[in-house]
C-alpha positions, 0 to 999 in steps of 0.5 A, a space after each residue: 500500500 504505501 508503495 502505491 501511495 508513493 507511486 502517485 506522489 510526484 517526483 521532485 524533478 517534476 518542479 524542476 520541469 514544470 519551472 522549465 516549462 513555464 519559462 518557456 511560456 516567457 519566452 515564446 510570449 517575449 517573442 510574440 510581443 516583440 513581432 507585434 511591436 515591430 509590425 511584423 506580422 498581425 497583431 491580433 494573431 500575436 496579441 492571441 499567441 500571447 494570451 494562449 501562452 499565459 493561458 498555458 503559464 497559468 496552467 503550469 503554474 497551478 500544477 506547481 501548486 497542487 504539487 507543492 501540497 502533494 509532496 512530502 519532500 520538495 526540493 526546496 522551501 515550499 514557499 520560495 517554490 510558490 515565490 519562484 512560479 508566483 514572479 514567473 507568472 506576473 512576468 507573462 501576466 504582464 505581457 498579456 496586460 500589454 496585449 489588452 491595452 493595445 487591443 482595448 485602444 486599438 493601437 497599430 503603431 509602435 514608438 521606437 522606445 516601445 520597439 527597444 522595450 520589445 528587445 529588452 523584454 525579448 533578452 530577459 526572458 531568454 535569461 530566464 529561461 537559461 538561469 531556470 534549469 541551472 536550479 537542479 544543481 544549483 550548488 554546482 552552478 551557483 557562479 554561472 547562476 549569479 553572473 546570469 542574475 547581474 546580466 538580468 539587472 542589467 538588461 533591467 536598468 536599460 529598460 528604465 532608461 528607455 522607459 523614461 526616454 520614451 514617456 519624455 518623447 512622448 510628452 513632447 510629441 502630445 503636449 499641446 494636443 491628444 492627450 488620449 494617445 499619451 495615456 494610452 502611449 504610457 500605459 503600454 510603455 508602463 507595462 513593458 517595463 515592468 514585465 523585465 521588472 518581473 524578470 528581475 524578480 524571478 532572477 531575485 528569487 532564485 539569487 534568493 534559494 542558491 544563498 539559502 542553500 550554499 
């Protein structure tokens, strides 16, 4: 009986692939935004991609919770699991937000700085995803894991620059007139930024785990 009963437990590799997994969603969501900002391809169909991978995110990150509750031994603390998918899932939870609003205002064009945001949000997620599996001997991997941190923090301060530069341009351009499109110019950008923002916060949180276990 209680061989049965472990049989159905999950593996501790199952977090590792589920984390995996869900980094994945990231990225493939980064890509789909970034080929909207850019005008390649139709934005609806993009815009769809990306609420199809968060769908699929929030999907994985539901089974991280079920398993963290059916597991006797995880291979890590419980809540920095929890932690780990929740900065996950805000990061592409973002990307939908981005892909609401530009559906909700309709918008078809892209300010330049919104286009460099793209790339920013493009490399971060690909770090991400590089700096997730480095978790399954984080011990043994703990100098590339900790290099990737910092080049994510980069990647987040060049996002706040372009951010900035990109809301004082489009002040300029909307000063005396349609205020409308600086508000809605703002709010995407205010999105943008802070889907790299939550990259940051999962590279926080692994940063996080490695120190609690070296």
């Amino acid at each position: 009986m209680l061989g049965w009963f472990q049989a159905l437990l999950p593996k501790e590799e199952k977090f590792y692939d589920l984390f995996e997994q869900h980094a994945a969603t990231l990225v493939a969501g980064a890509h789909a935004l970034e080929k909207l900002l850019n005008g390649q391809g139709d934005i609806k169909a993009e815009i769809a991609r990306i609420a199809a991978e968060e769908q699929r995110a929030d999907d994985i990150a539901r089974d991280v919770m079920l398993a963290v509750r059916r597991t006797f031994i995880t291979p890590f603390d419980r809540s920095d699991i929890k932690s780990l998918i929740s900065s996950m899932d805000d990061a592409i939870d973002q990307m939908r937000k981005t892909g609401k609003t530009i559906t909700l205002f309709e918008v078809d064009r892209f300010e330049p700085s919104m286009q460099a945001l793209g790339v920013t949000v493009v490399e971060a997620a690909g770090k991400v995803q590089e700096l997730v599996p480095l978790l399954r001997a984080m011990n043994q991997n703990s100098t590339r894991i900790n290099a990737l941190v910092e080049e994510i923090g980069k990647i987040e301060e060049r996002s706040d620059e372009i951010h900035d530069q990109g809301l004082k341009t489009l002040f300029a351009s909307h000063r005396t007139s349609d205020t409308m499109a600086y508000i809605v110019g703002a709010e995407i950008y205010d999105h943008l930024e802070k889907v790299v923002d939550r990259c940051e916060d999962v590279a926080k949180t692994i940063a996080g785990i490695v120190i609690e276990h070296l």
